[in-house]
Residue, then its C-alpha position, 0 to 999 in steps of 0.5 A: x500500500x506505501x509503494x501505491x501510495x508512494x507511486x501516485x504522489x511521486x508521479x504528480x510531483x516529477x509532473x509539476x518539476x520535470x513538465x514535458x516528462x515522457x515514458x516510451x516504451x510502457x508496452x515492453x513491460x510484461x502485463x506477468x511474469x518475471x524480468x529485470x529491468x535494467x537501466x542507467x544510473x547517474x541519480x539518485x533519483x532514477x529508481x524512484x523515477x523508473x519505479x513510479x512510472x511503471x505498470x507494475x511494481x519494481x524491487x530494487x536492489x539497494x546498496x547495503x548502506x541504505x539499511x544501516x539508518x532505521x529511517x531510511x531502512x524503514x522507507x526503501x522496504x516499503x518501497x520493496x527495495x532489497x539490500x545487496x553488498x555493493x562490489x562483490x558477489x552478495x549470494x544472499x542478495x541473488x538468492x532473494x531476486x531469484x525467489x522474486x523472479x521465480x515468483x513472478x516479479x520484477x527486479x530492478x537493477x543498475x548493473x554498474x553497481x553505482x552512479x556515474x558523476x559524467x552520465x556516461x555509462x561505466x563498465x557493468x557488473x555481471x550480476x544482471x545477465x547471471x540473473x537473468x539467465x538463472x532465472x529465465x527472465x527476460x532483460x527490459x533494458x532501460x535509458x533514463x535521458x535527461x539532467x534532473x534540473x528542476x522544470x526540465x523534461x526528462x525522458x525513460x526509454x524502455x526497451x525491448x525484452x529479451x531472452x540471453x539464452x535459448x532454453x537449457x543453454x549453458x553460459x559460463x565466463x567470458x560468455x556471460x561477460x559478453x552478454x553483459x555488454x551487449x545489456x549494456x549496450x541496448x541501454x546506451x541505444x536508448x540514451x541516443 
């Protein structure tokens, strides 16, 4: 109910501060079933953004630091964020956005692990596509186009699903890192 609750006022400001703010791509995001969804990050603000404006509700990965403080803890599980250790393998983390993507739901990640201060995209942690791939959910990559300035537009680019694998496909090392890049680059087509 807080995630609801949260999503419509949320959607009214970002209309009041960014007016001319648009969506593409709504139709991309499956009406059931599991996917990760798969964007940039150069704000904070980008999973709020994301989070409110899509169809169904998203559970985020969230730096482990956001749970340190009973405040913030309190307000990024209500909005079904999940904790993860930044920088290495949180096996504990993915085994929860497994159960969540066997159960059906969406989860969002930003597979450079942090914000870029440029904007620019930055080399991609491998989490996503193992995910995706364990999971047999499809990858929604995301671009989030703009600069967050107050009463100027911003733009979210949702695109196309798809499969990494065919059904039963083995992936392992230097293949799981090519199908990484190639997440990372549709997000930098929608960017453009």
């Amino acid at each position: 109910m807080f995630y609801k609750i949260i999503s419509i006022l949320s959607r009214g400001i970002f209309r009041v501060i960014y007016p001319g703010s648009r969506i593409e791509g709504l139709e991309n995001i499956p009406v059931q079933g599991s996917a990760v969804v798969c964007s940039n990050h150069k704000h904070w603000l980008d999973p709020v953004m994301i989070g409110v404006n899509l169809p169904r509700d998203v559970n985020y990965m969230a730096k482990e630091e956001l749970f340190e403080n009973p405040v913030s803890e309190w307000v990024v599980r209500h909005l079904r964020a999940f904790p993860v250790k930044r920088h290495t393998v949180d096996r504990k983390a993915l085994k929860h956005a497994l159960g969540l993507l066997a159960d059906g739901e969406l989860i969002g990640i930003f597979p450079e692990g942090t914000r870029s201060k440029t904007g620019e995209l930055q080399e991609a942690y491998g989490g996503v596509a193992w995910l995706a791939i364990k999971s047999a959910s499809p990858v929604i990559p995301v671009g989030v186009v703009g600069s967050y300035r107050l009463f100027k537009p911003m733009v979210i680019r949702i695109g196309e699903p798809r499969m990494l694998t065919k059904e039963n496909e083995s992936v392992k090392g230097k293949d799981m890192e090519i199908l990484t890049k190639s997440i990372m680059q549709d997000i930098e087509e929608l960017l453009r």
